[in-house]
C-alpha positions as CSV (number, residue, x, y, z in Angstrom):
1,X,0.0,0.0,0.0
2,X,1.2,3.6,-1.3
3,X,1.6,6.0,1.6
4,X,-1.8,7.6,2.3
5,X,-3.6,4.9,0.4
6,X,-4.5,3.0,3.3
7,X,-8.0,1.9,4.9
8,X,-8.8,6.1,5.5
9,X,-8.5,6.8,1.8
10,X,-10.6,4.2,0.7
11,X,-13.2,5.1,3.2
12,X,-12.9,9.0,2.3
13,X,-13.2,7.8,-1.4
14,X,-16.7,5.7,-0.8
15,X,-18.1,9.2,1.3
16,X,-17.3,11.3,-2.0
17,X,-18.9,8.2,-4.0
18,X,-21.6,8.5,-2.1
19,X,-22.1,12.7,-2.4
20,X,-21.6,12.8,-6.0
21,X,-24.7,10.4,-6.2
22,X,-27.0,12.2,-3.8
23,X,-25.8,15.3,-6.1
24,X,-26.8,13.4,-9.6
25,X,-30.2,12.5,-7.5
26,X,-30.8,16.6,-6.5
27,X,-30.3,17.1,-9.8
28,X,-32.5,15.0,-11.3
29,X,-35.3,15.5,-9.1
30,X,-35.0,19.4,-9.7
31,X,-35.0,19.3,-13.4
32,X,-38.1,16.7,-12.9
33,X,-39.6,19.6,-11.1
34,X,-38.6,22.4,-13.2
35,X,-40.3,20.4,-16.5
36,X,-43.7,19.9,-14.8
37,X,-45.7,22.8,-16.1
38,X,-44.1,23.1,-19.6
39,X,-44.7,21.2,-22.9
40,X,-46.2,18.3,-21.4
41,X,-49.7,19.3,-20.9
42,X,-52.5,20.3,-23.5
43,X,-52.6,23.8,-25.1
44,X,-56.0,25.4,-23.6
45,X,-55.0,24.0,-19.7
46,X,-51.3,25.5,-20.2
47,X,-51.8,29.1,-18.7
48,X,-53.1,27.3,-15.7
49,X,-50.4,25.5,-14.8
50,X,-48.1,27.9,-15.8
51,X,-49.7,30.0,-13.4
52,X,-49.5,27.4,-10.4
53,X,-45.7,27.2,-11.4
54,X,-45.4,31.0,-10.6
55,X,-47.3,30.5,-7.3
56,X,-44.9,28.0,-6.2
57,X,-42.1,29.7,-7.2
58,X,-43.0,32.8,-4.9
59,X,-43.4,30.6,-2.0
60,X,-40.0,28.9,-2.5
61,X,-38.4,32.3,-2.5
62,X,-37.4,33.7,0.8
63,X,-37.3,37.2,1.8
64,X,-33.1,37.9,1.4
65,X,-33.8,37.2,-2.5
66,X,-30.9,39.0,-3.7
67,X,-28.8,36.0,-3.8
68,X,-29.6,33.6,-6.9
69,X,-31.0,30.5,-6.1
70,X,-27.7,28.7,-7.5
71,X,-25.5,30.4,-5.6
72,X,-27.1,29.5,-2.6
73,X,-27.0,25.9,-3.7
74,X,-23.6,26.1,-4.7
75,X,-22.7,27.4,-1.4
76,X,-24.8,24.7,0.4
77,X,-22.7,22.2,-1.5
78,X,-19.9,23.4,-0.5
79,X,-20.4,23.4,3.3
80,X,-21.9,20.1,3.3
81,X,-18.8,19.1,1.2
82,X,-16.5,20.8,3.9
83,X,-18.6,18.8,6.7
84,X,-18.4,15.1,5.1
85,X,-14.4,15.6,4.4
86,X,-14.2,16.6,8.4
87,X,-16.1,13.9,9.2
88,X,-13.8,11.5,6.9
89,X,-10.5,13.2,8.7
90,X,-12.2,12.3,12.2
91,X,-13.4,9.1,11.6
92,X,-9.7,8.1,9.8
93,X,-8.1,9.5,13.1
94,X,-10.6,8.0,15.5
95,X,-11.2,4.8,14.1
96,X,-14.4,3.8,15.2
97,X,-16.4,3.8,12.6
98,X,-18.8,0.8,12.2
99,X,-20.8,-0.2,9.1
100,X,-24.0,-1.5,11.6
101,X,-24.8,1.8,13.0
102,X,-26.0,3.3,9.9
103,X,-28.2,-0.2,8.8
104,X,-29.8,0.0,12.7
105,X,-32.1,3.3,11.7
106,X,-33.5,1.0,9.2
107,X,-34.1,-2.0,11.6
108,X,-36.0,0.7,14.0
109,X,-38.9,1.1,11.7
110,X,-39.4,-2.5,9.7
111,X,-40.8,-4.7,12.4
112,X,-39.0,-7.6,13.4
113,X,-39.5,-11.3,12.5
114,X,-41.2,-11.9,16.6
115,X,-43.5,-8.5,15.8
116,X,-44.4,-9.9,12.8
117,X,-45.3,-13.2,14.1
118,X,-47.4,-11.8,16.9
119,X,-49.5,-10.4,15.0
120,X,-50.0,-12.7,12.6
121,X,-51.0,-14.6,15.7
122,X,-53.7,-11.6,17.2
123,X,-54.9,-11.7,13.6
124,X,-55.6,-15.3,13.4
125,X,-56.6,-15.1,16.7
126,X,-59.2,-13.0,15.8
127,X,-60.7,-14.7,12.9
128,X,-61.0,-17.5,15.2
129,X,-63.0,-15.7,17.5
130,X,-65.1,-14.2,15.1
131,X,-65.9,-17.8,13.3
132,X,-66.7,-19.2,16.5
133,X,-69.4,-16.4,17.2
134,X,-70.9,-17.0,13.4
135,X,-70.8,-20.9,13.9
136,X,-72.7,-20.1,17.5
137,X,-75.5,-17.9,15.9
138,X,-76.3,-20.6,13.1
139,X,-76.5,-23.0,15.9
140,X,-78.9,-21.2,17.7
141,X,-80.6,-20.1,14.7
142,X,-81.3,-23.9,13.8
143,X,-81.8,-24.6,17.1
144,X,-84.8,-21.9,17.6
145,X,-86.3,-22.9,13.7
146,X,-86.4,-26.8,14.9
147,X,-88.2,-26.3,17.7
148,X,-90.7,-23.8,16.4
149,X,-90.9,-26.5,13.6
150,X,-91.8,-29.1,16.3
151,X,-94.2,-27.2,18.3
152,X,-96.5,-26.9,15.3
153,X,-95.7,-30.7,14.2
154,X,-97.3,-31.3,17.7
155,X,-100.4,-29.1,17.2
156,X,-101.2,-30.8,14.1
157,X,-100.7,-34.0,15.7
158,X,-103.1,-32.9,18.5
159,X,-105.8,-31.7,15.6
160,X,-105.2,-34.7,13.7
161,X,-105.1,-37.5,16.5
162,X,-108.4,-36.6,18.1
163,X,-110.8,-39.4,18.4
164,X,-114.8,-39.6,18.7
165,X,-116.5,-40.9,22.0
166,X,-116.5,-44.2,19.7
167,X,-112.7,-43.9,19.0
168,X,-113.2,-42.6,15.2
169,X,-111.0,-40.2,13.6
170,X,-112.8,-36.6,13.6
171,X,-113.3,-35.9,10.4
172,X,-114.4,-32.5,11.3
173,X,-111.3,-31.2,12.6
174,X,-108.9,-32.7,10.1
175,X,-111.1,-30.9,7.2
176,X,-110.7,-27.5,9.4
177,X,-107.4,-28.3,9.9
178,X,-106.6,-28.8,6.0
179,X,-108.9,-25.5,5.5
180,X,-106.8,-23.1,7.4
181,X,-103.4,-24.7,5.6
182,X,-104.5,-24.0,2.7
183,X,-106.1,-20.6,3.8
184,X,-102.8,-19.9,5.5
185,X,-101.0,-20.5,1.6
């Protein structure tokens, strides 16, 4: 290894790696944002957007003005420039830089694999529930239509069954009995 070529170059060479890309990306997304009103939209709507473009742009602008908006980038670029090759000297000098701290932000907001399962668990948990209170209902639904089915089984049976003093089916009652069935239809 050249002298100054060591682990701290390599390092300060994969932080400027990574600014030039988030510049390419600013870029990109402002040019994006700068071709939004124009040429893309139909003739007879264009004045309105056009006009919604101007509305933004006086609500980007801030009251000190008299500095162009590239300039201010530009300086911008260079501070935050000035602060990632400070932070490249300290962290060559200090040493303690470690790759897991940054990927730990990330594990904060997915949920873990035992979150995850729990409530795949509550979920399932709750459809059991749920199924179990629907298969109840039917049950008592069929239970209730059975026995109002057998109650007027057993009325019928009572109109029907009923004898004369000489132990004769009455005729009588079966024919009212037919009458308000089909009455009743």
């Amino acid at each position: 290894v050249l002298s100054g070529r060591g682990f701290a170059f390599r390092r300060k060479q994969k932080i400027e790696r990574q600014y030039r890309k988030l510049l390419k990306k600013r870029r990109q997304v402002h040019s994006q944002q700068d071709d939004q009103f124009t040429d893309t939209y139909p003739e007879h709507l264009k004045h309105l957007y056009l006009a919604e473009e101007e509305k933004l742009k006086k609500r980007r602008r801030t009251p000190d003005d008299s500095v162009s908006p590239e300039e201010k980038l530009n300086k911008a670029v260079d501070v935050i420039y000035g602060c990632m090759c400070l932070m490249v000297l300290s962290v060559s000098r200090t040493c303690t830089f470690s790759p897991r701290s940054v990927g730990t932000q990330e594990k904060f907001k997915n949920k873990t694999s035992n979150q995850k399962a729990k409530e795949d668990y509550e979920k399932i948990k709750a459809e059991h529930a749920r199924k179990k209170e629907e298969a109840e209902k039917r049950k008592q639904q069929r239970e209730e239509a059975q026995r109002l089915y057998k109650k007027k089984k057993m009325e019928a049976f009572k109109i029907l069954s009923k004898k004369t003093k000489k132990g004769q089916p009455n005729l009588n009652l079966q024919v009212e009995f037919l009458l308000q069935k089909i009455q009743q239809k």
